[in-house]
C-alpha positions in Angstrom: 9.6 -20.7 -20.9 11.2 -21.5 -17.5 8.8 -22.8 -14.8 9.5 -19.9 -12.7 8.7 -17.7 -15.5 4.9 -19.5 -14.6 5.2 -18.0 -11.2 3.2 -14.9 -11.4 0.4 -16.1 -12.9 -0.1 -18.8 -10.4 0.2 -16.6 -7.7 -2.4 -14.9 -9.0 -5.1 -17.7 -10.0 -4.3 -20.0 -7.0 -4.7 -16.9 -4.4 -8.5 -17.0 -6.1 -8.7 -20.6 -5.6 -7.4 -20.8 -1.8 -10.3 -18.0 -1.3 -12.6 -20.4 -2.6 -11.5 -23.1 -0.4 -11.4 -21.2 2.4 -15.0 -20.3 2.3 -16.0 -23.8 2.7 -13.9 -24.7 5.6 -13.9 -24.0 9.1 -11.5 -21.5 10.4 -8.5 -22.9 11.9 -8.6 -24.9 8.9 -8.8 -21.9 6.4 -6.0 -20.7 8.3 -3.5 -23.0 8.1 -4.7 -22.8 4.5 -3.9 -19.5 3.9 -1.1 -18.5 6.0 0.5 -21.9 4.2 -0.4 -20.2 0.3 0.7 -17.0 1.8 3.9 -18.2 2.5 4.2 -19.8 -0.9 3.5 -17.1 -2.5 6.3 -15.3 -0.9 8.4 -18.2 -2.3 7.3 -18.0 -5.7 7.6 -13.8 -5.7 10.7 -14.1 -4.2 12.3 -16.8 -6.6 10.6 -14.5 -9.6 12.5 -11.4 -8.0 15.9 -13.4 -8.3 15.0 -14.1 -11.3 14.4 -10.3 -13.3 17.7 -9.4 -11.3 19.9 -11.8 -13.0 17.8 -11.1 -16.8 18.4 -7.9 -18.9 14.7 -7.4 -19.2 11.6 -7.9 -18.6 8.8 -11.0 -19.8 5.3 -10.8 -21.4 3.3 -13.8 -20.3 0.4 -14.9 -22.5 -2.5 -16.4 -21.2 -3.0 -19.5 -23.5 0.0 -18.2 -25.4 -3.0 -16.1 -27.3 -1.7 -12.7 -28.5 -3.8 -9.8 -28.5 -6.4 -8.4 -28.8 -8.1 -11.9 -27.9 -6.0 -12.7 -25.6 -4.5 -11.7 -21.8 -1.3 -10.9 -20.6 0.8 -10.2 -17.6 3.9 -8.3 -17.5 7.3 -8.8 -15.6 10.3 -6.9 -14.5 12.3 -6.0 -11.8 9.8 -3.6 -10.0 6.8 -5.7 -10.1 8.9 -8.7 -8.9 10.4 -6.2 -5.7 6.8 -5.4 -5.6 5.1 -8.8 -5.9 7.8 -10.2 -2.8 7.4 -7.1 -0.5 3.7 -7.2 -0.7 3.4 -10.9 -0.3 5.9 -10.9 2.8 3.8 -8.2 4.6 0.3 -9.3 4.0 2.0 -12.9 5.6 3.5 -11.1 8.6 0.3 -8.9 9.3 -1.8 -12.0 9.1 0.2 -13.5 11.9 0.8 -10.5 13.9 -3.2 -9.7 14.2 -4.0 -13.4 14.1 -5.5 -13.7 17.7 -7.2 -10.3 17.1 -9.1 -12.0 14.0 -10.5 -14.6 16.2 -11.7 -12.7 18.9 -13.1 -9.5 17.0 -14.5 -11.9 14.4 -17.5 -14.1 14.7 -16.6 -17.7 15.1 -19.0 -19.2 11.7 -17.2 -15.3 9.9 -13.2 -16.5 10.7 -13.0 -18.6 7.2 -14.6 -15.8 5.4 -11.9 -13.7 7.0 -8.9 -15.9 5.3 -11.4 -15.8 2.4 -11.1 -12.1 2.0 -7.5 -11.9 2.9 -6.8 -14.3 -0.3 -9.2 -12.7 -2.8 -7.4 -9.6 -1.3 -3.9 -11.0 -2.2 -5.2 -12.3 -5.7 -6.0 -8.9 -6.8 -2.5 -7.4 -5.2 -0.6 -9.4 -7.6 -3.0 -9.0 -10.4 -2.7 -5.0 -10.1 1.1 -5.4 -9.6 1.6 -8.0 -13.0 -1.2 -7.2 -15.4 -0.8 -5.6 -18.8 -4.2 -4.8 -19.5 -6.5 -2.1 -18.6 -10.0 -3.8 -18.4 -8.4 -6.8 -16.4 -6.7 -3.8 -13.7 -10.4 -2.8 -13.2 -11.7 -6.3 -12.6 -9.2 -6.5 -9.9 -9.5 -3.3 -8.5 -13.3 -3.9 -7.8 -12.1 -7.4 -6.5 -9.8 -5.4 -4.1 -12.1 -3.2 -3.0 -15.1 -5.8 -1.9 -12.0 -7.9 -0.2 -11.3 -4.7 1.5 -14.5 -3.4 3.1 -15.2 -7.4 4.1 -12.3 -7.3 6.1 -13.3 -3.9 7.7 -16.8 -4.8 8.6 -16.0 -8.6 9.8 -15.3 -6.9 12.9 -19.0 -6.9 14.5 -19.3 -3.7 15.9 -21.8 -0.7 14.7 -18.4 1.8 14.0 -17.1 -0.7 11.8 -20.3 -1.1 9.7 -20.5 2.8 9.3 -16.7 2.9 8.4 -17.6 0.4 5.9 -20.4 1.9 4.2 -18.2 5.2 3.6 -15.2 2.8 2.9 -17.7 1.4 -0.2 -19.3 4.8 -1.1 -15.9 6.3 -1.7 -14.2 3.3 -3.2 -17.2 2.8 -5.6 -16.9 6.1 -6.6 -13.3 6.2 -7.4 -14.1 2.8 -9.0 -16.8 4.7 -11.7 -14.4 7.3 -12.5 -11.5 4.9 -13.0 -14.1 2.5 -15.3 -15.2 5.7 -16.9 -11.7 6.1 -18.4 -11.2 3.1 -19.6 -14.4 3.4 -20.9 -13.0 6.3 -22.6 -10.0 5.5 -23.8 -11.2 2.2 -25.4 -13.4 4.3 -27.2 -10.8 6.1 -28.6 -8.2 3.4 -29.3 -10.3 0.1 -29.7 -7.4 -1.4 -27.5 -7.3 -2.7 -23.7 -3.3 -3.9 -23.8 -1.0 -1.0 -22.4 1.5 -1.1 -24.8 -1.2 -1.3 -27.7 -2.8 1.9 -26.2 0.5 3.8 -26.2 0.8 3.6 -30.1 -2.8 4.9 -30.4 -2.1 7.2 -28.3 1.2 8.8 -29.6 -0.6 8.6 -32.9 -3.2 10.7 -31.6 -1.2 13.2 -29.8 1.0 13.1 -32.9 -2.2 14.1 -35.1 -4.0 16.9 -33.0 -7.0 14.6 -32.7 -9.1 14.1 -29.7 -6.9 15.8 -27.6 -9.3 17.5 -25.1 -11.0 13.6 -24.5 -7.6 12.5 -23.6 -7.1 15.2 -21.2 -10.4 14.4 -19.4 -9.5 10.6 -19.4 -5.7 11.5 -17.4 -8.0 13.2 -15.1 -10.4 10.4 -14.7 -7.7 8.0 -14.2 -5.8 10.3 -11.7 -9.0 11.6 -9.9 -10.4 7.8 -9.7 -7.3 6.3 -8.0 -6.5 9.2 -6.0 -10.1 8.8 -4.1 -9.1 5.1 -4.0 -5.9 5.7 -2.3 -6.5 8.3 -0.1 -4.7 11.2 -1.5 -5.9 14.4 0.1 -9.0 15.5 -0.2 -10.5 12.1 -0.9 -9.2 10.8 2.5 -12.0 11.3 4.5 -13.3 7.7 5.1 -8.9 6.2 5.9 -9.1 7.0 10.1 -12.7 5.6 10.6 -12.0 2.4 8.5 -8.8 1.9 9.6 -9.3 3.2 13.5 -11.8 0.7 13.7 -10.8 -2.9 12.1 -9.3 -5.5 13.7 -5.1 -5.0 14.2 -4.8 -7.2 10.8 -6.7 -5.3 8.8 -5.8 -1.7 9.5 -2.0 -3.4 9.1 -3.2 -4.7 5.6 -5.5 -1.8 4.2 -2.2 0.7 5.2 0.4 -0.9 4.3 -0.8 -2.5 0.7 -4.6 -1.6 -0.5 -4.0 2.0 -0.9 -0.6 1.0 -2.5 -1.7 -1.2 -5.1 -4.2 1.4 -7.0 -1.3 3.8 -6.7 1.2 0.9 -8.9 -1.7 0.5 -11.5 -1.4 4.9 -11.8 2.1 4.4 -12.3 1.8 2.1 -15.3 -0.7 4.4 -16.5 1.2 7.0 -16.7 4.1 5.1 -17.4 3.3 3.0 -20.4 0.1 4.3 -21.4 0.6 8.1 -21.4 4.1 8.6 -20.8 5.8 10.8 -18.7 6.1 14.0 -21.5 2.5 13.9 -22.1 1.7 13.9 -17.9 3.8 16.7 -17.5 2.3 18.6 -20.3 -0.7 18.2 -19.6 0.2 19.3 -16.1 -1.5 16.5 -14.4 1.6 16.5 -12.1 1.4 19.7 -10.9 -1.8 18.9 -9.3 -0.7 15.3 -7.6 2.0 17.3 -6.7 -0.2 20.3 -5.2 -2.4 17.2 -3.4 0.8 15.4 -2.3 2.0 18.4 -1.0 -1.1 19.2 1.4 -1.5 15.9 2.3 2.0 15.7 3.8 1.2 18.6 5.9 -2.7 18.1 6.6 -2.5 14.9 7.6 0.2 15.1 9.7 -1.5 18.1 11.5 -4.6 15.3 11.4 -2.4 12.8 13.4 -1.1 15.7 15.5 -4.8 16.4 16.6 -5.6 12.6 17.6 -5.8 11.0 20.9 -7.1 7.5 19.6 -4.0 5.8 18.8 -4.9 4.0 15.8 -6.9 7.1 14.3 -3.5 8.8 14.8 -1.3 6.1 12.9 -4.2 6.5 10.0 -4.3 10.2 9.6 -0.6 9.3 9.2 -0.8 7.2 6.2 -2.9 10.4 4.8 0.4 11.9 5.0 2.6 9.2 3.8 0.5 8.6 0.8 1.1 12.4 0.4 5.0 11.4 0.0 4.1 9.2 -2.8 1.8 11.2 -5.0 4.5 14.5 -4.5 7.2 12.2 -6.1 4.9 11.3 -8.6 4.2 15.3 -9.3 8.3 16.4 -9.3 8.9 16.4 -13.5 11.8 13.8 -12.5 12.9 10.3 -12.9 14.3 10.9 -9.1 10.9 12.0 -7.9 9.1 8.7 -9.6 12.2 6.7 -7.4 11.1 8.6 -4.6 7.8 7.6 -4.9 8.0 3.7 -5.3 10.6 3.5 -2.9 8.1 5.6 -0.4 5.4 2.5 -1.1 7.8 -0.3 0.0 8.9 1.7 2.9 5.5 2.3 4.2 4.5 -0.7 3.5 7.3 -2.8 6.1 6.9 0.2 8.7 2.6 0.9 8.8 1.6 -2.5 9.3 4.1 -3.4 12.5 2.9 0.1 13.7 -0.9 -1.6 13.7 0.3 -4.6 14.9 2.1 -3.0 18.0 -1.1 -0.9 18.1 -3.1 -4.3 18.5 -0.4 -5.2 21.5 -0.8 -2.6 23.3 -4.7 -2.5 23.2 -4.5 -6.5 24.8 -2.5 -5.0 27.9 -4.8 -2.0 28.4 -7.9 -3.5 29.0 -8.8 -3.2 24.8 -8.6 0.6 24.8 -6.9 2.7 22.5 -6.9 6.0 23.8 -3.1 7.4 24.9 -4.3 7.9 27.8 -5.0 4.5 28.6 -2.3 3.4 26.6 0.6 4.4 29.6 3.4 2.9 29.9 1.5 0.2 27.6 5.1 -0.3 25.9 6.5 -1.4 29.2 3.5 -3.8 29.8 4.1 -5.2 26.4 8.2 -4.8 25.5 8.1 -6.1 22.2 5.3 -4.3 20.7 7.0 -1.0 22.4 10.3 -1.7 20.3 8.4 -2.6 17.1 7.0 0.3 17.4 9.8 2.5 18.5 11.2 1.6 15.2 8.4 2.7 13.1 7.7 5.3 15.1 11.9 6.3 14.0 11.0 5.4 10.3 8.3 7.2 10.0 10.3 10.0 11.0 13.1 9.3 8.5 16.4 8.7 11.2 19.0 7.2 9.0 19.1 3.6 9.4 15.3 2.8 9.3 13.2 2.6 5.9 12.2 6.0 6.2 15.1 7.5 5.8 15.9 6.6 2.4 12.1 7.9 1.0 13.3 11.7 2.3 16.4 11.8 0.9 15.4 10.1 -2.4 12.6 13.0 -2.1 14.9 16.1 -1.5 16.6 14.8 -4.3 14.0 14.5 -7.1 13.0 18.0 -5.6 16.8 19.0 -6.1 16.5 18.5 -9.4 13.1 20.6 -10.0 12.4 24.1 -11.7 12.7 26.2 -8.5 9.2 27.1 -7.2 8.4 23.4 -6.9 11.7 22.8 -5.6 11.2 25.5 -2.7 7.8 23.9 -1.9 8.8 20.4 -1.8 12.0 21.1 0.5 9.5 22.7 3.4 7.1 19.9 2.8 9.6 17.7 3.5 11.2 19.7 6.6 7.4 20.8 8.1 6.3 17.1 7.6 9.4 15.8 9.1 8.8 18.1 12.4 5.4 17.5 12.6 5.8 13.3 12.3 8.4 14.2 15.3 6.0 16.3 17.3 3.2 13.3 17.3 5.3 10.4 17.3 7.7 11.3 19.7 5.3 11.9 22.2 3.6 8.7 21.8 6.7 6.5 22.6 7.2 8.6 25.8 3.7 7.9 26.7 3.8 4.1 25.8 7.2 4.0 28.0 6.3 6.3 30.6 6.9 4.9 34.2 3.8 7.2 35.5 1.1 5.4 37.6 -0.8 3.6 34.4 -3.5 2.3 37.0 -5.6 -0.5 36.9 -3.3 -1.9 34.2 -0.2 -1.5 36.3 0.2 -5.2 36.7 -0.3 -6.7 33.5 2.3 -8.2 31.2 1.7 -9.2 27.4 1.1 -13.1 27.3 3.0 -13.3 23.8 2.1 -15.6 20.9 4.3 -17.5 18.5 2.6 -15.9 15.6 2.6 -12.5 17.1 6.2 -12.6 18.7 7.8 -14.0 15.5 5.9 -11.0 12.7 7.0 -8.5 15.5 10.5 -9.7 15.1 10.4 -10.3 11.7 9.0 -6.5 11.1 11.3 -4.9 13.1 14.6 -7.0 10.9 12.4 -6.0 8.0 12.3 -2.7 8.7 16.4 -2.2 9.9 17.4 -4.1 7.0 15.6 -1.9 4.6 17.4 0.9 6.2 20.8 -0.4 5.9 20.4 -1.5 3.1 18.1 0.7 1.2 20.8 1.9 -1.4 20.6 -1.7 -3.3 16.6 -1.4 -3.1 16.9 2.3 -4.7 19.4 0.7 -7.1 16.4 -2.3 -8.3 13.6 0.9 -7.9 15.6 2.3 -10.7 16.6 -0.6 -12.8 12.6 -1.7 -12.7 11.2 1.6 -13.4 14.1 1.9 -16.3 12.7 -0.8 -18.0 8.9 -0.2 -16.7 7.7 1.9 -19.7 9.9 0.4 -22.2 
């Protein structure tokens, strides 16, 4: 086995170890620690992505080269490399665009346990993204979640300590359901590897036998991760946890929590159940139906919003919406869709939080629109960034969101006609309604109307900030341009995903 072959497992483990390291130092030193793994990481995903695209295939590594069922395994393709390299460079770009936030919304002796969180956070990203086995997905997923409320309620305020305890209450409940099916199906099978599953469960289906339990287990899997991700109507909790945390982690709990419990329902469905038996069992019909409202409720949600952050997450509502509607279309070109929607939400959400973060330092902290005029003129950079999210989001050709749309209309192209119908005016009613809030936002950020006490203030920009603004905006144009080669690998990884 080639060293970089190693790659994703150390990512993994070592992200748990620079936590640990980082709770014992202070915090400029845990964050040159972590920012420096970060980067590594981004390395090591990157040279594994190179990698799958040169190979025919994807790799099983064994954990102590033991096979099952005693031992452990992680599994890699083209997807979870893309996956593993897009994740790792946002979480390093947010980190640096919110850094000053973190040290002034944080308490001074809290900052290391702030880079603490962030790795643990990381850790279980790549575990959810690489692992092969179901009990081990769970492990992380809890990991996840405790990493995530942490980094909402760091912030010492009494809204982000509310936010946090419905963050939990929700994400523990999704987290029972999700356990309950494993639970479940282990019950069933007597197996906690994916691929081992499959068999026991085409033998099933094959025989007639428990087929009403396996029914009930799709919909605790789909029901658990949906309340974990968001997905209309379990989004309840998204605009008060992410409103109110610091710019880093709103950019981070957007752009790749509620994306990595959505990967780990993809290889449920992918190399558990398989797509036959989802559509069957018309599971899809109902992440379509949820999709399908969310696209339009949340974006009616963020319509609705004066506070400019609680408008960006009532947004994501929407965008996660995108996602589980590909998911629901019957199609290979809807399940493109999809996973193409998670990278491109994930390099457009978090520079919209971090240009959010911008704009608050040049109007006096506050981040009601009102307030927040001709905040893009006090701060140019942050205005670009997010002009060009704000364009994405939209789906103008040239920008990441483009590509999700048109990958959407045509999984929905190639659906039975009702659901066709349906998911061409989500697409255009979405579309116009991410125009009529959006739009309006840039004009106010660039309006040259008396912005009043803040008239005279200019953004004092960082190195850390300046350079992830940059870097998201490339990011995000470069995706756009070229977005065909990223559908191409989408495909190619999710051809060889549940094989």
């Amino acid at each position: 086995m080639e060293l970089v072959q190693s790659f994703p497992f150390i990512t993994i483990v070592f992200s748990l170890t620079c936590g640990v390291f980082c709770a014992v130092l202070r915090g400029n030193r845990a964050r040159t620690l972590c920012l420096s793994w970060l980067t590594v990481t981004f390395l090591m995903s990157l040279s594994v992505l190179l990698y799958t695209l040169k190979s025919d295939g994807y790799y099983i590594y064994r954990m102590g080269k033991w096979n099952a069922p005693w031992g452990n395994e992680i599994r890699v393709g083209v997807l979870e490399a893309l996956m593993a390299t897009a994740f790792s460079g946002v979480m390093l770009l947010s980190v640096l665009g919110g850094l000053n936030h973190i040290f002034e919304d944080c308490e001074a002796e809290k900052t290391n346990l702030y880079f603490t969180m962030i790795s643990l956070l990381m850790s279980s990203l790549f575990a959810l993204i690489y692992t092969n086995d179901l009990f081990t997905a769970y492990v992380f997923v809890e990991i996840n979640t405790i990493a995530s409320c942490a980094l909402v309620m760091l912030k010492s305020s009494g809204k982000t300590l509310v936010a946090t305890t419905r963050y939990l209450i929700m994400s523990l409940l999704g987290s029972g359901l999700f356990l309950l099916g494993i639970v479940m199906l282990y019950g069933i099978t007597g197996e906690l590897l994916m691929e081992s599953i499959a068999e026991k469960v085409r033998e099933i289906f094959a025989s007639g036998e428990y087929s009403l339990p396996l029914t009930v287990i799709i919909g605790l899997f789909s029901v658990g991760l949906a309340v974990k991700s968001a997905l209309f109507p379990f989004h309840s909790w998204l605009p008060d946890a992410h409103g109110s945390a610091t710019a880093a982690s709103s950019a981070v709990l957007s752009g790749l929590v509620l994306k990595g419990y959505i990967i780990v329902l993809i290889k449920i469905f992918y190399r558990i159940f398989g797509l036959s038996v989802i559509v069957s069992e018309r599971v899809s019909n109902f992440l379509f139906l949820f999709g399908f409202l969310a696209m339009i409720l949340g974006s009616v949600g963020a319509l609705r919003e004066r506070d400019l952050k609680r408008m960006l997450a009532y947004s994501s509502v929407a965008q996660v919406g995108y996602i589980y509607a590909g998911l629901g279309m019957h199609s290979q070109a809807g399940m493109v869709a999809a996973c193409v929607q998670i990278l491109a939400h994930a390099v457009t959400k978090p520079m919209l939080f971090i240009a959010a973060g911008g704009f608050m330092d040049v109007s006096g902290g506050n981040k009601d629109m009102a307030s927040l005029t001709g905040a893009g003129r006090r701060d140019p950079l942050g205005g670009a960034a997010f002009t060009v999210g704000a364009m994405s989001m939209i789906g103008i050709p040239s920008f990441a969101g483009f590509m999700t749309k048109f990958t959407l209309t045509q999984g929905a192209l190639q659906a039975h006609t009702p659901l066709m119908i349906m998911a061409l005016a989500a697409i255009a009613v979405s579309t116009l309604l991410n125009a009529l809030y959006y739009i309006p936002a840039v004009f106010t950020l660039f309006s040259r109307r008396d912005d009043g006490k803040y008239a005279g203030v200019r953004a004092r920009y960082t190195p850390s900030y300046a350079g992830a603004t940059v870097a998201f905006i490339l990011l995000n144009l470069g995706f756009g341009v070229f977005s065909q080669a990223i559908v191409d690998a989408v495909s190619r990884g999710l051809a060889m995903f549940g094989a």
